[in-house]
C-alpha positions in Angstrom: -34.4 -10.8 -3.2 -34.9 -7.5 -4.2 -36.7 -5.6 -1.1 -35.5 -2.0 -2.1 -38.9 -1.0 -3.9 -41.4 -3.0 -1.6 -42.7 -1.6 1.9 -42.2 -3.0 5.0 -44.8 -4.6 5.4 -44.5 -6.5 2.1 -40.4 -7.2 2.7 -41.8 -8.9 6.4 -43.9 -11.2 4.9 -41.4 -12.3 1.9 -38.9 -13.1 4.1 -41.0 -15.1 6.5 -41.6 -17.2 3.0 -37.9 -17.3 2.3 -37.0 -18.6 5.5 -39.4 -21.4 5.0 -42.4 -20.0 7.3 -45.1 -21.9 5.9 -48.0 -20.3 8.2 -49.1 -17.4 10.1 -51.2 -17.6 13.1 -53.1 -14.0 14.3 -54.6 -12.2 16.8 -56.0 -9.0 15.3 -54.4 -6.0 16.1 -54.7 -2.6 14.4 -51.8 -1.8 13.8 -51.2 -4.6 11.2 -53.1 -2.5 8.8 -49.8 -2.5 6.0 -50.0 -5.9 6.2 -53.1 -6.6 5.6 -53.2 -4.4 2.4 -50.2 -6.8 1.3 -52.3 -9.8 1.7 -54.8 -8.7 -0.2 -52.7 -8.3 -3.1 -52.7 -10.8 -5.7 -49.2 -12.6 -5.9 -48.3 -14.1 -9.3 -46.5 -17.7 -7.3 -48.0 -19.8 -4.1 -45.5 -19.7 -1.8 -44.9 -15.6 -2.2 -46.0 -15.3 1.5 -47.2 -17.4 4.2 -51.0 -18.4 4.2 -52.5 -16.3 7.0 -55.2 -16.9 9.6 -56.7 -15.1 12.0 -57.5 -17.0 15.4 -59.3 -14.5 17.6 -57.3 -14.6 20.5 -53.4 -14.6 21.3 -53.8 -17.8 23.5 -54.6 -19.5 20.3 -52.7 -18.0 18.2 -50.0 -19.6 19.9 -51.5 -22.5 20.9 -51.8 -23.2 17.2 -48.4 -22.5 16.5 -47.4 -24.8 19.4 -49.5 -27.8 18.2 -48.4 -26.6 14.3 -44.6 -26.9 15.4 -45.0 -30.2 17.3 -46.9 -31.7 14.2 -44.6 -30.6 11.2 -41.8 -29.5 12.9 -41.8 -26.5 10.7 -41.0 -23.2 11.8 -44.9 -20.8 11.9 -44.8 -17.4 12.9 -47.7 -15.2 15.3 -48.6 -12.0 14.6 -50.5 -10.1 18.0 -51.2 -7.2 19.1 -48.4 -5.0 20.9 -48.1 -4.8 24.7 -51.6 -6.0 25.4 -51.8 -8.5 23.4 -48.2 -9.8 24.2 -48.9 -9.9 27.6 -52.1 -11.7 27.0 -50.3 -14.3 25.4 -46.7 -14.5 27.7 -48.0 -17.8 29.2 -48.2 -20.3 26.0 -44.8 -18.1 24.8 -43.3 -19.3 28.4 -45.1 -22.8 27.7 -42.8 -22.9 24.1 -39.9 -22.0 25.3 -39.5 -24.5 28.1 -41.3 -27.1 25.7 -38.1 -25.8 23.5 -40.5 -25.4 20.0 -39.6 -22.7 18.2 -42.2 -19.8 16.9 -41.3 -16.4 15.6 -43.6 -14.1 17.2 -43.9 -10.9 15.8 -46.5 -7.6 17.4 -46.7 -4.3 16.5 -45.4 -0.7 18.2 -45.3 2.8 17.6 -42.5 4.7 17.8 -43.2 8.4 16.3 -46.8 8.9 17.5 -47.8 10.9 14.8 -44.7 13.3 15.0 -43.3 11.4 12.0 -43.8 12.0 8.6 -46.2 9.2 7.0 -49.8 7.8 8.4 -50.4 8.8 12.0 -51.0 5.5 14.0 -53.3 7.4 16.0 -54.2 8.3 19.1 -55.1 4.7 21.4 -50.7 4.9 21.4 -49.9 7.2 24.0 -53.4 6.7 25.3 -53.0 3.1 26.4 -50.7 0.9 24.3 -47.3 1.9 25.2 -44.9 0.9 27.6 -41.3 2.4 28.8 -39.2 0.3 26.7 -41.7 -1.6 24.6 -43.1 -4.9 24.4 -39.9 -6.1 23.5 -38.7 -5.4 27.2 -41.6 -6.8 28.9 -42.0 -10.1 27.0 -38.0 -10.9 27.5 -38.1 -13.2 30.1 -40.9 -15.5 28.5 -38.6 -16.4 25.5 -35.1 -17.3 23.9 -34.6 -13.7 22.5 -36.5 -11.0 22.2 -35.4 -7.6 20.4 -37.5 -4.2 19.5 -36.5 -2.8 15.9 -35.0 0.3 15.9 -34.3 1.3 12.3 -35.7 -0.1 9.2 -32.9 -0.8 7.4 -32.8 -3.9 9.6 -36.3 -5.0 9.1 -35.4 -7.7 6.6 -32.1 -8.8 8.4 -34.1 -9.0 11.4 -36.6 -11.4 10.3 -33.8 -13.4 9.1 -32.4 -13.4 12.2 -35.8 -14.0 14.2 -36.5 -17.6 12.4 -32.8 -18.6 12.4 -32.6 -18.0 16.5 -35.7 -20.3 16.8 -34.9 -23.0 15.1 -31.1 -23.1 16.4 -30.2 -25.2 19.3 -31.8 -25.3 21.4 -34.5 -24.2 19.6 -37.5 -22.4 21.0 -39.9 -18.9 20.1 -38.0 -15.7 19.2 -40.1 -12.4 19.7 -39.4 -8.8 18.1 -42.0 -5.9 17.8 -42.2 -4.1 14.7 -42.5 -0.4 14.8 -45.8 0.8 12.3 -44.1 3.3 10.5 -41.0 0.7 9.6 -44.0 -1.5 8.4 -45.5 1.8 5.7 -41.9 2.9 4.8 -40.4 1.6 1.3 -37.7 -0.9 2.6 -34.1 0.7 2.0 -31.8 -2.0 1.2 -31.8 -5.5 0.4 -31.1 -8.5 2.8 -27.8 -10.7 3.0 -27.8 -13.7 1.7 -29.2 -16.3 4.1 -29.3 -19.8 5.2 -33.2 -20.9 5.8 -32.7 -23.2 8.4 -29.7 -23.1 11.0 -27.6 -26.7 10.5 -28.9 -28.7 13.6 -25.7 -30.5 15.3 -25.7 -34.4 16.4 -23.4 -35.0 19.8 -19.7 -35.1 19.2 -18.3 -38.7 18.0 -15.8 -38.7 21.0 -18.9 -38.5 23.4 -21.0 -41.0 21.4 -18.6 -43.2 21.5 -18.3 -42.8 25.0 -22.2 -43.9 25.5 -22.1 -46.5 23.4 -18.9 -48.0 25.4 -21.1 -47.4 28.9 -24.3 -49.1 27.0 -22.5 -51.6 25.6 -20.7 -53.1 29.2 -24.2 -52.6 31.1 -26.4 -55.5 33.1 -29.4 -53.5 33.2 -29.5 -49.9 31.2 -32.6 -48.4 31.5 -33.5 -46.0 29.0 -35.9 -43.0 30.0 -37.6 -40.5 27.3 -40.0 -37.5 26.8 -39.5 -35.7 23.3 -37.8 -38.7 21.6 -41.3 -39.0 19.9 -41.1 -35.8 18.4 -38.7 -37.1 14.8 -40.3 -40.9 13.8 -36.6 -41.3 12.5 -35.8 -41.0 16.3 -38.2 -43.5 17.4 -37.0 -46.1 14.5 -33.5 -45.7 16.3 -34.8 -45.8 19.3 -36.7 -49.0 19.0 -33.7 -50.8 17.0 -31.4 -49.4 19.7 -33.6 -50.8 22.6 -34.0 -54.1 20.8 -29.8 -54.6 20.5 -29.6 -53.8 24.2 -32.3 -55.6 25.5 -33.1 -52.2 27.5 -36.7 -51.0 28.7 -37.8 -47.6 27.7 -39.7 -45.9 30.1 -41.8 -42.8 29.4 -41.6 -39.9 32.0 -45.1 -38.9 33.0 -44.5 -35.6 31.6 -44.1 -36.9 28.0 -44.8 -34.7 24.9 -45.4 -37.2 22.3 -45.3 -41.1 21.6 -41.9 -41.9 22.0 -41.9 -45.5 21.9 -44.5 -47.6 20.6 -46.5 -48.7 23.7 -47.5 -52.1 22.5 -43.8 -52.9 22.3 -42.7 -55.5 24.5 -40.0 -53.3 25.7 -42.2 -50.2 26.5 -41.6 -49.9 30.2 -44.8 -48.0 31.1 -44.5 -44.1 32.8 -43.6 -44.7 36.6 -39.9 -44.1 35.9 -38.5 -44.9 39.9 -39.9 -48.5 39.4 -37.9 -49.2 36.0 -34.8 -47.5 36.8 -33.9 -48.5 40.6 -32.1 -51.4 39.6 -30.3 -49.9 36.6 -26.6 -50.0 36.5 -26.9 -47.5 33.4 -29.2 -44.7 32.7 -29.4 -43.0 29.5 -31.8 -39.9 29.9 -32.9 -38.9 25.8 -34.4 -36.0 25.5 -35.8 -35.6 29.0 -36.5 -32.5 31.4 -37.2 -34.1 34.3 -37.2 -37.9 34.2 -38.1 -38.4 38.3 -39.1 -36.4 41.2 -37.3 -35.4 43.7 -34.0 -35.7 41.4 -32.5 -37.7 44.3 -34.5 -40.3 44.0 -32.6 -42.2 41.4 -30.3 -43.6 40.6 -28.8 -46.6 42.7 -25.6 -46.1 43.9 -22.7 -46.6 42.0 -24.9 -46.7 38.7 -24.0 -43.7 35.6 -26.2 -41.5 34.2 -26.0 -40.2 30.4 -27.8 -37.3 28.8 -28.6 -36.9 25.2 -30.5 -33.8 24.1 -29.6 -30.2 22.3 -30.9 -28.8 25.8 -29.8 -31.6 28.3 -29.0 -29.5 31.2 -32.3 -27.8 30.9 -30.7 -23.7 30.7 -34.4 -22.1 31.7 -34.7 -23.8 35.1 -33.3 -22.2 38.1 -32.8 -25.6 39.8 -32.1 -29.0 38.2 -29.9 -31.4 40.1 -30.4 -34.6 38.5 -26.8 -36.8 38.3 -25.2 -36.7 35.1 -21.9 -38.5 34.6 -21.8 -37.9 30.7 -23.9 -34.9 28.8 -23.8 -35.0 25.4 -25.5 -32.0 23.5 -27.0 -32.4 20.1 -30.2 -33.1 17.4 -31.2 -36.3 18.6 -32.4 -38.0 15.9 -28.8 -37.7 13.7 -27.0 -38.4 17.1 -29.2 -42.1 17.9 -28.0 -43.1 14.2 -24.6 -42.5 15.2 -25.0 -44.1 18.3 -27.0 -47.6 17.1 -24.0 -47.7 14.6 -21.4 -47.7 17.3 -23.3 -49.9 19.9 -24.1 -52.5 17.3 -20.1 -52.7 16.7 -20.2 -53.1 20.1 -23.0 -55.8 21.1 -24.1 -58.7 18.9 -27.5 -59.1 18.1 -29.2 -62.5 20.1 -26.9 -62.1 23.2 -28.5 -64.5 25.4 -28.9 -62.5 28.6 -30.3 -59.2 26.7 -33.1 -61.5 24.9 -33.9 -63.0 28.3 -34.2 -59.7 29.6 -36.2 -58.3 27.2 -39.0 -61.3 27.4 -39.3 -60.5 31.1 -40.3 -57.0 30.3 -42.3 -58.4 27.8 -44.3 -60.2 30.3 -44.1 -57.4 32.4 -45.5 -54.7 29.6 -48.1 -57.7 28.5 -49.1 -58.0 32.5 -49.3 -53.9 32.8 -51.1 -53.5 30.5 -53.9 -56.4 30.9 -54.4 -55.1 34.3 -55.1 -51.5 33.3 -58.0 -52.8 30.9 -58.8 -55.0 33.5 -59.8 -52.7 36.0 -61.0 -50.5 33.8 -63.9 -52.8 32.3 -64.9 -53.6 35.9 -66.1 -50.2 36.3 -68.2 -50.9 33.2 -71.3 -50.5 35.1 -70.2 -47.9 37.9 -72.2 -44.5 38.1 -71.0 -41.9 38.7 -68.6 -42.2 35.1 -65.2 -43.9 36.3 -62.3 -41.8 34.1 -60.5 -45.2 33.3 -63.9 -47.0 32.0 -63.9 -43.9 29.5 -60.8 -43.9 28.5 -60.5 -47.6 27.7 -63.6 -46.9 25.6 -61.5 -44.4 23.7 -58.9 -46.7 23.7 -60.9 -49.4 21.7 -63.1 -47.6 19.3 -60.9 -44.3 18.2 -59.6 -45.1 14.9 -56.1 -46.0 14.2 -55.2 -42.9 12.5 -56.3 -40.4 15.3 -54.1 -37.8 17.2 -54.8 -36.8 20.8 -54.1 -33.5 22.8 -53.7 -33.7 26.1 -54.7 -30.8 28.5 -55.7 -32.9 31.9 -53.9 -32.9 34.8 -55.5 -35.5 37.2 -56.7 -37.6 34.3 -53.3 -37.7 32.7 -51.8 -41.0 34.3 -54.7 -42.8 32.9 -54.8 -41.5 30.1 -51.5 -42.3 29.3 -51.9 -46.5 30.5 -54.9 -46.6 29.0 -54.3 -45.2 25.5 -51.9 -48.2 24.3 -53.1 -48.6 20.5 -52.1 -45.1 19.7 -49.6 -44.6 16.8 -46.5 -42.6 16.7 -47.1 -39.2 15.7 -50.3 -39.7 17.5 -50.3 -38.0 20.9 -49.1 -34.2 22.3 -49.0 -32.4 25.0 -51.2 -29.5 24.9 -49.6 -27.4 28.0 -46.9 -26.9 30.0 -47.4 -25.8 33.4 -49.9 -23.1 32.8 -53.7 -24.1 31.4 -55.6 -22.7 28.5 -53.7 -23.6 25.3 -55.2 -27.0 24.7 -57.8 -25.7 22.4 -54.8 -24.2 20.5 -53.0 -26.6 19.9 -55.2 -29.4 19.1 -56.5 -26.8 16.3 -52.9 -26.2 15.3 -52.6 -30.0 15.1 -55.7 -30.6 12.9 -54.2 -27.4 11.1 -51.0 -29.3 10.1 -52.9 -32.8 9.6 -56.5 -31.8 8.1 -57.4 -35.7 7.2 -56.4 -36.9 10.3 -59.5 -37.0 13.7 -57.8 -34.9 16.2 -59.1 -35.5 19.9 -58.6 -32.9 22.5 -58.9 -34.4 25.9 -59.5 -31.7 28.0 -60.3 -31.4 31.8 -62.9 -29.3 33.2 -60.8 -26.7 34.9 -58.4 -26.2 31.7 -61.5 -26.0 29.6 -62.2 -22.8 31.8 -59.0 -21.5 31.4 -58.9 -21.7 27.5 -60.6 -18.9 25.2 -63.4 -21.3 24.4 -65.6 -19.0 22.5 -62.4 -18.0 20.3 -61.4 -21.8 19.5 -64.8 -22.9 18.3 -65.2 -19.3 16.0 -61.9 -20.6 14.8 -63.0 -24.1 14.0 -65.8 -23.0 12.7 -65.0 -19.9 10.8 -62.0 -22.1 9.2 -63.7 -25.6 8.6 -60.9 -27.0 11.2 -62.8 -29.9 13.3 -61.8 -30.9 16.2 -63.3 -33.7 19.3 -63.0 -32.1 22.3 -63.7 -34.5 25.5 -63.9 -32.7 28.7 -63.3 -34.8 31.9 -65.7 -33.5 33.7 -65.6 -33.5 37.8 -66.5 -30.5 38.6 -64.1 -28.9 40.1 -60.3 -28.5 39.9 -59.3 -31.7 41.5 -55.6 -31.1 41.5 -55.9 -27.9 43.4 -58.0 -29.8 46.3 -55.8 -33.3 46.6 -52.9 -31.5 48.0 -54.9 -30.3 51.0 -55.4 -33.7 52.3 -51.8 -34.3 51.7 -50.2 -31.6 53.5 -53.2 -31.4 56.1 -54.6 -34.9 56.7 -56.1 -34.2 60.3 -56.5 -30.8 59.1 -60.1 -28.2 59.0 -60.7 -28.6 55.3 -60.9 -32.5 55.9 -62.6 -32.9 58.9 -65.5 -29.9 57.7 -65.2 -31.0 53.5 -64.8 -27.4 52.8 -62.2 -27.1 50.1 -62.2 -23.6 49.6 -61.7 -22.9 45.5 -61.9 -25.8 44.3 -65.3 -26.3 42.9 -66.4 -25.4 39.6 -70.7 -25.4 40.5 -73.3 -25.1 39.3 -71.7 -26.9 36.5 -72.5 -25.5 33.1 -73.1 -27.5 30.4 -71.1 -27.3 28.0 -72.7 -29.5 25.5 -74.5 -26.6 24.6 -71.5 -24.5 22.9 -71.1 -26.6 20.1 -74.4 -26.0 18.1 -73.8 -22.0 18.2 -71.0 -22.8 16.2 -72.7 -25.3 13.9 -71.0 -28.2 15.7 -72.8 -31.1 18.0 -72.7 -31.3 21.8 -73.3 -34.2 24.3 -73.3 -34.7 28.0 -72.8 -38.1 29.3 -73.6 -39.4 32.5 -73.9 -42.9 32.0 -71.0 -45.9 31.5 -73.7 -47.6 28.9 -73.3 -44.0 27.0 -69.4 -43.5 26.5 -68.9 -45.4 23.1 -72.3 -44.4 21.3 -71.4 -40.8 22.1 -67.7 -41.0 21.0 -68.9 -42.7 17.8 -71.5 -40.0 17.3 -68.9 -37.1 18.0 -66.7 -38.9 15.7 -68.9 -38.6 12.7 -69.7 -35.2 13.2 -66.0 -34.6 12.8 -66.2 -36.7 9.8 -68.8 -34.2 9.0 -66.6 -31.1 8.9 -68.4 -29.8 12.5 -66.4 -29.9 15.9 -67.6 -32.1 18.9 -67.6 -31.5 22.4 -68.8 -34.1 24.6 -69.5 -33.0 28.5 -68.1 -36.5 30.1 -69.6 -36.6 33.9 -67.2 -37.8 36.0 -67.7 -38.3 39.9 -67.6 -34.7 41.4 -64.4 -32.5 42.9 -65.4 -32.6 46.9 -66.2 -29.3 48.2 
């Protein structure tokens, strides 16, 4: 590509295109003015530049590129506003990068503040913007690399480099602030020749065949998984792979996606410490932390291998989980080498691995019964039992829909009770911090536009996300979305660890949980027809499938939904 006669601003958004960014997720920020004259040029091809969208808010800016990522598993890119709006949005950056999804993140900066030849950014720079050593500096520790240009003869390398960072192993968002006057200038030179997308490595064959020798020789291995979900080649491996072995998978509670289909007879539930305590072989694929504490498991004597491209987990300070063989690499590539070697290995109809997998059979067929079970008994209950709602979900959401997940004390049922959901069907909308659900279920819908996208939402995250932003952005952009919020009024997480760390304590004996209400509880309903969308509260069990119906075909209808589900209240 010849860059030598275009500005800055148009070189940075060709080369986004030639590495294969596909979108652009923004924040408004004034200093993007060069390249926002660029995209209101005419180009002669699609595919010039990446399509841009502006999102109204950094949180979902990323939170779009998060659920964009997880859906696609393209690479997008943000553009925010410098320091501010970097800092604004440090949380869901810190959220990708242990989630490992990789984002190029670009924001602005001044460097000459006027004293340079060219446009004079003006004034707001040394008024309030900038920092000692620039965003770049501040926003470090938040993701996998982070670098300030500081000529712009590197602008187009740079953005090379940025997208070939984040998607190398292990992959995760790369940050770099671009300089305003770099963005005006006529780009000097032209780019080396690069490669779009880094090669992503399977596991060395010495250590596969290694795990397959340990699987192969093992009573009772126990496979455990959160991201396997996130390649459906993965989970076809995975399934075949379980099937040979006659080994349960188990899905940490912390799971990203649907990583094994949960009607499958070897689908093992989400309580890890009961599947695995009488393992003699544990293979961890593409987990961060599979139990809690880390000594909990496994039995004694019994081997523990780890298959990811990030197995040791490099961001966290403390790990200590056992780990008698850690192989690193892609894991999708690295389960087809491995089914190949185990199934030179094991013989398919081995009597004692079919007999083990028709007891968990009976076991999944028995979990699961009892979940719907209980839930329908609460068919009647008032105030709203979570489990009777989400076994309504469960039964009338169609078969193509895709959930978001942003609850917290919901999750566990959530996660029994939705068994018919497809692969490819469910994500995690937040790691640790709250307030990128919105985000990412609008990132989601973003990637799959004829698909119903559900985001199930908790009361307390709800407050935490820039609501006003997400429904602009949903409306201003025909992008749809269900949003259920669990509504208890209160942040129920926050208040169950009182009890538990003071049972005989003041807040019990009084039942004054200091913080942990969220009352006079607003309603909610009443957001979605300011932005031409419908709104329901519900308060009765009789109630939860019309509504869900209803919300559905106002979805259908191109306008978002957002039911207020009542739940019994948060004490305090």
């Amino acid at each position: 590509m010849d860059t030598r006669t275009m500005t800055g601003a148009e070189t940075f958004l060709r080369m986004l295109a030639s590495m294969g960014v596909e979108r652009i997720f923004a924040s408004p920020g004034s200093e993007w003015a060069p390249v926002w004259e660029q995209l209101a040029r005419t180009y002669p091809e699609s595919g010039t530049i990446p399509r841009y969208t502006s999102t109204r808010h950094e949180e979902v800016a990323l939170g779009m590129a998060s659920g964009y990522a997880k859906a696609t598993g393209k690479l997008p890119a943000v553009m925010i506003h410098t320091t501010v709006g970097s800092l604004h949005g440090a949380m869901a950056m810190r959220g990708a990068l242990h989630d490992n999804l990789p984002m190029v993140i670009f924001c602005g900066e001044s460097i000459g503040f006027g004293h340079e030849p060219g446009p004079d950014p003006g004034a707001q720079w040394l008024g309030s913007l900038v920092d000692i050593g620039g965003p770049a500096r501040l926003l470090a520790p938040c993701v996998k690399w982070s670098y300030g240009l500081n000529a712009a003869s590197a602008l187009a390398s740079t953005v090379q480099r940025a997208c070939q960072i984040a998607m190398s192993a292990p992959r995760g968002p790369v940050f770099v602030s671009l300089p305003m006057e770099y963005l005006f200038d006529v780009t000097s030179n032209n780019p080396p020749a690069a490669a779009t997308l880094p090669i992503r490595a399977t596991a060395a064959p010495q250590g596969i065949a290694q795990l397959a020798d340990l699987l192969a020789a093992a009573k009772n291995p126990v496979i455990v998984t959160e991201r396997a979900g996130e390649n459906l080649k993965a989970v076809g491996h995975l399934v075949e792979l379980a099937e040979l072995l006659g080994a349960p998978v188990v899905e940490a509670r912390g799971t990203k996606f649907v990583c094994f289909p949960r009607t499958h007879p070897l689908h093992a539930g989400f309580n890890v410490l009961s599947v695995v305590k009488d393992a003699d072989v544990l293979f961890n694929l593409g987990v961060i932390a599979p139990w809690h504490p880390s000594s909990a498991a496994p039995a004694p004597g019994a081997k523990v291998a780890l298959l990811d491209e990030n197995p040791l987990r490099q961001e966290k300070p403390v790990w200590g989980y056992q780990a008698d063989l850690c192989l690193f690499g892609e894991v999708e590539g690295s389960l087809a080498m491995l089914l190949e070697q185990v199934k030179m290995r094991v013989k398919p109809g081995e009597p004692a691995r079919v007999k083990a997998a028709e007891n968990w059979g009976a076991r999944n067929a028995a979990r699961r019964k009892k979940v719907a079970a209980d839930a329908i008994a609460l068919k009647d209950k008032a105030p709203l039992d979570e489990r009777w709602v989400a076994q309504e979900m469960n039964e009338i959401m169609p078969a193509d829909v895709i959930y978001v997940d942003e609850t917290i004390t919901t999750h566990g049922t959530l996660l029994a009770a939705l068994d018919r959901v497809g692969l490819g069907g469910y994500f995690q909308g937040a790691v640790g911090g709250l307030g990128t659900g919105l985000g990412t279920a609008l990132g989601v819908k973003d990637a799959n536009p004829k698909r119903p996208v559900v985001c199930m939402i908790g009361d307390g995250s709800f407050n935490y996300n820039p609501v006003v932003a997400a429904l602009g952005y949903s409306q201003e952009h025909n992008t749809p979305i269900m949003i259920v919020i669990f509504n208890n009024q209160g942040y129920l997480s926050q208040q169950s660890g009182i009890p538990h760390y003071y049972p005989d304590g003041h807040a019990v004996k009084s039942g004054n949980f200091s913080g942990t209400a969220i009352k006079p509880g607003p309603d909610y309903a009443s957001l979605a027809p300011i932005y031409g969308g419908y709104g329901e509260r519900v308060e009765k069990p009789a109630e939860v499938r019309a509504a869900l119906q209803r919300g559905l075909k106002a979805v259908g209808e191109g306008r978002l939904a957002l039911l207020d589900i009542r739940l019994a209240p948060t004490p305090g």
